[in-house]
C-alpha positions in Angstrom: 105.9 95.1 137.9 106.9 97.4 135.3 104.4 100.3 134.4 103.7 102.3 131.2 101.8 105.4 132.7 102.4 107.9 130.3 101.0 108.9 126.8 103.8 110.2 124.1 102.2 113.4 122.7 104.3 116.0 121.4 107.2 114.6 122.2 106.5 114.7 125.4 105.8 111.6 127.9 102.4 113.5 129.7 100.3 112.5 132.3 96.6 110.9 131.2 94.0 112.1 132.9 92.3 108.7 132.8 92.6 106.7 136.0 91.9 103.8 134.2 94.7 100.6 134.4 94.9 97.9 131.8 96.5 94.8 132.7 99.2 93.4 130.4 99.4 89.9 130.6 101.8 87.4 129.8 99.9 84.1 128.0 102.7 81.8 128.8 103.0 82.4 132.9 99.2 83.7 133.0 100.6 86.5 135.2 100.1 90.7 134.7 103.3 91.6 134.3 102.8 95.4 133.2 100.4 98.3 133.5 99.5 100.7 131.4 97.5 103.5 132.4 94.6 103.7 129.6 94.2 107.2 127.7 91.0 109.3 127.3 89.4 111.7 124.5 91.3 114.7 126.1 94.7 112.6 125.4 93.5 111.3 121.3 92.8 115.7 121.4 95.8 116.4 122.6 97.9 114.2 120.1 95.6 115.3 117.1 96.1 119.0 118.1 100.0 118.0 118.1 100.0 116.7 114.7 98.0 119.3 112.7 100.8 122.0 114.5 103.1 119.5 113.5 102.4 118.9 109.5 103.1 122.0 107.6 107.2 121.7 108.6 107.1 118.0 108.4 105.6 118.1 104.7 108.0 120.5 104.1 110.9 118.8 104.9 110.8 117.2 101.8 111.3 113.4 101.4 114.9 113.1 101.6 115.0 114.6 104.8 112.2 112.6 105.9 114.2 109.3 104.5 116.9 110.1 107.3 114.3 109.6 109.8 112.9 106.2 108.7 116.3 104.4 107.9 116.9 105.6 112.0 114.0 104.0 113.0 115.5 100.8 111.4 118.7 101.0 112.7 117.4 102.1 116.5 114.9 98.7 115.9 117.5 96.4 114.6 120.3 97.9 117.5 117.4 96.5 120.3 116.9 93.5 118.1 117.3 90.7 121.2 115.4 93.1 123.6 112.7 93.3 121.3 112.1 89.9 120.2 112.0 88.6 123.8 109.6 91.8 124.8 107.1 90.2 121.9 107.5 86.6 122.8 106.7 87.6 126.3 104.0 90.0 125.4 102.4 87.8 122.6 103.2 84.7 123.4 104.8 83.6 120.0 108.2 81.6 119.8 111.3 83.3 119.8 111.8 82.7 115.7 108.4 83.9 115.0 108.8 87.1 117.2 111.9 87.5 114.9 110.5 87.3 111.5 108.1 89.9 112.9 110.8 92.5 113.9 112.9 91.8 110.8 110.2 92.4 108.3 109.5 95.6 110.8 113.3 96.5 109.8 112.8 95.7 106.4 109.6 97.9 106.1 111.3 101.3 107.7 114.3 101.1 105.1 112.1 100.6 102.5 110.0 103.6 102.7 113.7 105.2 103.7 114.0 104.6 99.8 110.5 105.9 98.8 110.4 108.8 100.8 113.8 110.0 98.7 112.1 108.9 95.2 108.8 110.7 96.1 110.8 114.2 96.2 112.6 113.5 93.2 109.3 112.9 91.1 107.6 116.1 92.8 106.2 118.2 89.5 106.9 115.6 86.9 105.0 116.5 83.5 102.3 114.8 82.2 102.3 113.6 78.6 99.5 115.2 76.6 99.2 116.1 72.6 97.6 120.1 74.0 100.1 122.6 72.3 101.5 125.5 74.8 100.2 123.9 78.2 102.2 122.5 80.8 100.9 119.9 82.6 102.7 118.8 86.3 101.9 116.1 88.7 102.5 116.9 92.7 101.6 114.3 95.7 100.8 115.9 99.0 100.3 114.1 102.1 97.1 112.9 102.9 97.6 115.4 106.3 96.9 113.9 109.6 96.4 109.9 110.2 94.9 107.9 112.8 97.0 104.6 112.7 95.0 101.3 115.0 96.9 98.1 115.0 96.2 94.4 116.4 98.2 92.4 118.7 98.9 89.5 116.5 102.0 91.2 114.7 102.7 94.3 116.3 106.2 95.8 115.1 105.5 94.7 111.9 101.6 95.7 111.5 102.6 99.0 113.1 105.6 99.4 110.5 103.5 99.0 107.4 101.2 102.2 108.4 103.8 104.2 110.2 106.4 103.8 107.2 104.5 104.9 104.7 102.5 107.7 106.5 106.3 109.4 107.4 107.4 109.1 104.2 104.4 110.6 102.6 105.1 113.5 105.0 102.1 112.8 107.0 101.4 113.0 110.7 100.7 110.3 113.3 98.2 109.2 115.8 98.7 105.3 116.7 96.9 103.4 119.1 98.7 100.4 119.3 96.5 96.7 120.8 96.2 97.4 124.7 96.7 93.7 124.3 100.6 93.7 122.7 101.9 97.4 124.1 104.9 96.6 124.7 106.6 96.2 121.6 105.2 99.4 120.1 106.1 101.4 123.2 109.7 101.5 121.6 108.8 103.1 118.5 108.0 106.3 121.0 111.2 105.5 122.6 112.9 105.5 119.4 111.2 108.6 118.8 111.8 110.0 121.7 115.4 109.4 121.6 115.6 111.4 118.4 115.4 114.3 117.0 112.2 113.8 115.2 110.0 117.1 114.9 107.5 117.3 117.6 104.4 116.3 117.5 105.1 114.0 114.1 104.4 111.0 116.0 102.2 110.2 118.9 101.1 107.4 120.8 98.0 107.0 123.1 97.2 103.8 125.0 93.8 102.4 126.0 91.3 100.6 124.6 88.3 100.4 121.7 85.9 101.8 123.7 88.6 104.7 125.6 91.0 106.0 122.6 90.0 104.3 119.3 86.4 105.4 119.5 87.6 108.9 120.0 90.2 108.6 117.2 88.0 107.4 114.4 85.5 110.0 115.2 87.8 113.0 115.9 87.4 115.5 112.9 91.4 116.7 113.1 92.1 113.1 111.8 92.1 113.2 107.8 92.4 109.4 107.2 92.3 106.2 109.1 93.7 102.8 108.8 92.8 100.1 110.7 94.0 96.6 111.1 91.8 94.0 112.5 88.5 92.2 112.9 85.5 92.3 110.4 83.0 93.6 113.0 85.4 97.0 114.1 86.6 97.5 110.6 82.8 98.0 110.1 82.4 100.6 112.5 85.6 102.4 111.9 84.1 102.6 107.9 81.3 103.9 109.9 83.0 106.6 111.4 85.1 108.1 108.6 82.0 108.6 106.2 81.3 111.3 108.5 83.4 114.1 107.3 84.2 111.7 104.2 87.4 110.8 105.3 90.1 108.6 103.6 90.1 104.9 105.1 92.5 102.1 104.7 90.9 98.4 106.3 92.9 94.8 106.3 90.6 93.1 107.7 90.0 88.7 108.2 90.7 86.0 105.8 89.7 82.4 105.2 92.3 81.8 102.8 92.5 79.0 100.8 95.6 76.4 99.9 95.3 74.3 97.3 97.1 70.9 96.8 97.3 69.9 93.2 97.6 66.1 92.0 101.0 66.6 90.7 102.3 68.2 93.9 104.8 66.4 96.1 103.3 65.4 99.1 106.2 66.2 101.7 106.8 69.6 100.1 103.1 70.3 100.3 102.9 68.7 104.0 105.6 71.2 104.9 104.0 74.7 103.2 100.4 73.6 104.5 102.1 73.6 108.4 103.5 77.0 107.3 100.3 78.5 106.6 98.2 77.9 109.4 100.1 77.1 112.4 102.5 79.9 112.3 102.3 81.9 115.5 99.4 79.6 116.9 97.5 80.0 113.8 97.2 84.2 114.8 97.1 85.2 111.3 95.2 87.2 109.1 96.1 85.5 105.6 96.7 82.0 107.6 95.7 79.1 104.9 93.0 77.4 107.2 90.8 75.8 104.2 92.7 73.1 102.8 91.7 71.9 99.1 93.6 69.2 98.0 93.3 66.8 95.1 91.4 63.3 96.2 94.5 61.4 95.0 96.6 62.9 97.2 94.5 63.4 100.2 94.9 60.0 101.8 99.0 60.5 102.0 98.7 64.3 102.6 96.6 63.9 105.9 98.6 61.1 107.4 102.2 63.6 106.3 100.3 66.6 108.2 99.1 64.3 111.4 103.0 63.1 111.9 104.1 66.9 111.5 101.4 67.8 114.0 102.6 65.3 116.6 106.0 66.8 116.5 104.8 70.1 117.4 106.3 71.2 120.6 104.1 73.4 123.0 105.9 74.9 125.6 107.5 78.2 126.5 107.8 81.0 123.7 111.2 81.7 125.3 112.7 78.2 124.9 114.5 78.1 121.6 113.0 74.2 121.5 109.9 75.5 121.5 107.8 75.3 118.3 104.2 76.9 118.9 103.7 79.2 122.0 100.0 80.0 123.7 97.6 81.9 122.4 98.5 85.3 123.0 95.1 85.8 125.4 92.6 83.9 127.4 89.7 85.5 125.2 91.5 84.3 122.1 92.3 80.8 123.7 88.1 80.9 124.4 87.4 81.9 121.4 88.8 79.0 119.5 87.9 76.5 122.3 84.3 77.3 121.1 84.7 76.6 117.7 86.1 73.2 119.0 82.9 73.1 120.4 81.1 73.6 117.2 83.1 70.7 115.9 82.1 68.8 118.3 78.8 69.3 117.6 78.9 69.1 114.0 80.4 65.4 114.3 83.4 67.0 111.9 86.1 64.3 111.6 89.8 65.0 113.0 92.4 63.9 112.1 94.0 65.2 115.0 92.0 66.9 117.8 93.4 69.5 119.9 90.9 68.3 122.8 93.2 65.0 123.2 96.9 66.1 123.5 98.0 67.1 126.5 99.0 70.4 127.1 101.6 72.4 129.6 100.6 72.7 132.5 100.3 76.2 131.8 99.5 79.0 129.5 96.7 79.8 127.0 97.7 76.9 124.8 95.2 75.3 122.1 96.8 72.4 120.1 97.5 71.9 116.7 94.2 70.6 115.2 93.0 69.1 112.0 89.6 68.3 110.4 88.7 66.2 106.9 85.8 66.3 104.5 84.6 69.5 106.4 80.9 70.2 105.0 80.8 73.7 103.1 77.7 74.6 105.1 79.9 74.0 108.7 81.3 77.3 110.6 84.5 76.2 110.6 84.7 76.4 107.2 83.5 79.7 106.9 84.3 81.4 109.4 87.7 82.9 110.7 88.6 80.6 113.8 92.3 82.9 114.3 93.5 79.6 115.8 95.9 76.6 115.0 93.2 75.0 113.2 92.9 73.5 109.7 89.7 72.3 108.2 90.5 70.5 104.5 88.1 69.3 101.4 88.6 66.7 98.6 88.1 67.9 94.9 88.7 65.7 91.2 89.7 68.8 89.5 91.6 72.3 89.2 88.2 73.9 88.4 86.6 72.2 91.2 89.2 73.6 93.6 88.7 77.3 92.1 85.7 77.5 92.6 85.7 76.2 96.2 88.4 78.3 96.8 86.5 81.3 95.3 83.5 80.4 97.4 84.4 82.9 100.1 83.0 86.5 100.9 87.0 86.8 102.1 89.9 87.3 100.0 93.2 88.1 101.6 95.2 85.6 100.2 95.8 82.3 98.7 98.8 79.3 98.2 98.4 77.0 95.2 101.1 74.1 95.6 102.0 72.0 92.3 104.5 70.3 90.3 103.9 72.1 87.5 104.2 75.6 88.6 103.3 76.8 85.7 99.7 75.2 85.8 100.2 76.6 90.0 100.3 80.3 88.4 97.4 79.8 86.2 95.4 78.0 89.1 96.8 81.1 91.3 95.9 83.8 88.7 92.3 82.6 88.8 91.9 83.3 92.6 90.0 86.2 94.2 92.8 87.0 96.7 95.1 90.0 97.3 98.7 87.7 97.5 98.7 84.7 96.0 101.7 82.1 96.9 103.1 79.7 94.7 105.1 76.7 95.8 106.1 78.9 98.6 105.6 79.7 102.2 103.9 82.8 103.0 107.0 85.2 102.0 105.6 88.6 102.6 107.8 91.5 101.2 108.0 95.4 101.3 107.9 95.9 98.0 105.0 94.0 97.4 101.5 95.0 98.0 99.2 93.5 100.8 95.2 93.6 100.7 92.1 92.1 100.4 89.6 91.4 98.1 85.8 91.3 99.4 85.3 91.9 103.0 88.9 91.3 104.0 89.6 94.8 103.2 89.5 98.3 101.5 93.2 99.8 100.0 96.4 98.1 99.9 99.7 98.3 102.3 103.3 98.0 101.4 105.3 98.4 97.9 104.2 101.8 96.2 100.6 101.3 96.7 101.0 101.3 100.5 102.6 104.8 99.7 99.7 105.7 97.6 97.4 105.2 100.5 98.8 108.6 102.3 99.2 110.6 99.4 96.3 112.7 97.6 97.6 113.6 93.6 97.6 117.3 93.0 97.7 118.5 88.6 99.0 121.9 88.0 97.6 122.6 84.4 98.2 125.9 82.7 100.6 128.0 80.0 103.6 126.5 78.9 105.9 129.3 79.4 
């Protein structure tokens, strides 16, 4: 059994005082095959105490410098590339091509900010246009100071990437307290670090759990900002804790996204992006499309296209490159969704193909594929995030029909409109409440692009230069011109 036992503050692998063990747990073979040894408030002290020492030199740097750093954190990632992808479908339980879309984005994301990180010294104490004669005006951007990073297991190079990039290039300093579920894959990033010669103290990791090390992080008052990935009811509680102090938050939080099937769309081509956007890693994602609008003249042939692509599905080992969909990537998240199963169940909801009737391996945390038709509006499964490989779906007789039902959400992460006409697709699109909006596509997520919520699915942005933004606080020198 391999066993992580050490924290990595200061550059340092140290000894937790917690006795505390966590089970890592691989969802496929339902076996513990690692250990970590969970942290405790002395350790989240420790590593904030590392990174306040650690800030002044690491702002001072100066973005180019910085930019060396980040583009060897892609390289060191992209060198362990193999390792990495099989550490994630072992750890997670996705299939091997999933596990490397995650890592390549993760790349993609660290030599992006590379890029930024150089372009944010260049602009340092630009002038601002004004008509006042014989004053100088000049705009600086200062790191936000020290950051409390929590991620989630679903993606966890590439949800880690998006807060870690940005926060090094910004010149801030790092707590992370990567999923106790998924710590495996993050564990490099300390190695990388380690293996460096990044300043010490610029980046520390502490393992445990809510309750043992993100608790104490979001409450600590050395932490300047916070930004959290993950569920609705601990985004809540992390806003919680960061208005004490007044602190700068960053949430991405759940989705019930909507995909919307115009009359004019071809039914294949829709069949195909609909499979995309929900049963992608096991359905384990926060922008997954799980509300289905489509036109009522094409919902007859659009269900029977998705019920053929969903007996195809092959379920087996993440591992196996014939594998198409792995497990869930626990036994809570495989129970979680067999309740809302349940619910179905109850609700007499209409399938057009059950998970509850194809058989499974004979092991692992699988839930199957599942699809439901004419789902009421009032049913929890339409509401609600399910984080599972299931797709509810409505009939509409109009594009303003489907807005609106789309709309009809306290979530909005994201969205996929899917048309002939994509024109009439990017007007249907541009009247959505949703963060990213995807036309005639598959859920192509890219650096320089911006990733957030509107409503409850979320408070600031990640990625492009507004995922920059997030870690820098603007700073106006005004006076005399000479």
């Amino acid at each position: 059994m391999h066993q992580l036992t050490r924290q990595f503050i200061d550059n340092q692998w140290v000894e937790s005082a917690g006795r505390r063990r966590l089970a890592v747990t691989d969802p496929y073979r339902q076996e513990t095959f690692a250990e970590v040894t969970a942290g405790d408030p002395a350790d989240v002290d420790a590593a904030v105490t590392a990174a306040r020492r650690a800030l002044p030199a690491w702002q001072a740097l100066g973005g180019t410098r910085r930019a060396a750093y980040l583009s060897a954190f892609a390289e060191a990632l992209a060198a362990r590339r193999d390792e990495l992808m099989r550490l994630s479908s072992r750890n997670n339980g996705k299939a091997l091509a999933e596990a490397g879309v995650d890592l390549d984005d993760a790349i993609a994301c660290y030599r992006y900010y590379a890029a930024r990180a150089a372009d944010l010294e260049a602009r340092q104490g630009r002038r601002v246009d004004h008509g006042a004669e014989g004053i100088r005006a000049q705009v600086y951007e200062d790191p936000v100071g020290v950051v409390g990073l929590i991620t989630p297991w679903n993606f966890p190079l590439v949800t880690s990437a998006w807060k870690i990039a940005p926060a090094l290039a910004a010149g801030c300093t790092i707590v992370f307290k990567p999923s106790e579920v998924t710590p495996l894959p993050e564990q490099a990033l300390a190695e990388i670090a380690a293996a460096s010669d990044l300043p010490a103290g610029v980046l520390n990791l502490v393992h445990g759990d809510g309750d043992g090390i993100g608790a104490p992080l979001t409450v600590h008052p050395g932490v300047d900002k916070l930004s959290f990935t993950g569920s609705n009811a601990v985004g809540e509680k992390v806003m919680r804790a960061a208005a004490e102090g007044v602190r700068n938050i960053s949430l991405e939080l759940g989705g019930k996204s909507p995909i919307l099937v115009l009359d004019d769309a071809d039914v294949e081509r829709a069949a195909d992006w609909v499979m995309a956007g929900i049963y992608f890693n096991s359905g384990q994602v926060c922008s997954a499309t799980s509300r289905l609008i489509v036109h009522e003249a094409l919902a007859e042939s659009l269900y029977a296209a998705l019920g053929e692509r969903l007996d195809a599905i092959r379920l087996g080992d993440p591992l196996a490159d014939e594998t198409d969909m792995g497990p869930m990537t626990s036994s809570r998240q495989r129970e979680a969704v067999e309740r809302y199963l349940a619910v179905a169940g109850e609700e007499g909801l209409v399938a057009v193909r059950d998970a509850r009737h194809r058989r499974l391996p004979a092991r692992g945390e699988f839930v199957a594929p599942t699809l439901y038709r004419d789902v009421p509006v009032e049913s929890r499964l339409w509401r609600e995030e399910i984080f599972g490989p299931v797709l509810c779906g409505r009939s509409v007789s109009s594009d303003e029909a489907a807005i609106e039902l789309a709309n009809a959400s306290p979530f909005g992460l994201a969205a996929t409109v899917i048309a002939g006409d994509v024109e009439r697709a990017r007007r249907v699109g541009r009247a959505l409440r949703a963060g990213s909006i995807w036309v005639n596509s598959e859920q192509l997520v890219l650096p320089e692009a911006g990733w957030g919520g509107f409503g409850i699915s979320g408070i600031g942005r990640e990625l492009g230069p507004w995922g920059l933004a997030e870690y820098l606080e603007v700073k106006h020198l005004i006076g005399p011109a000479d």
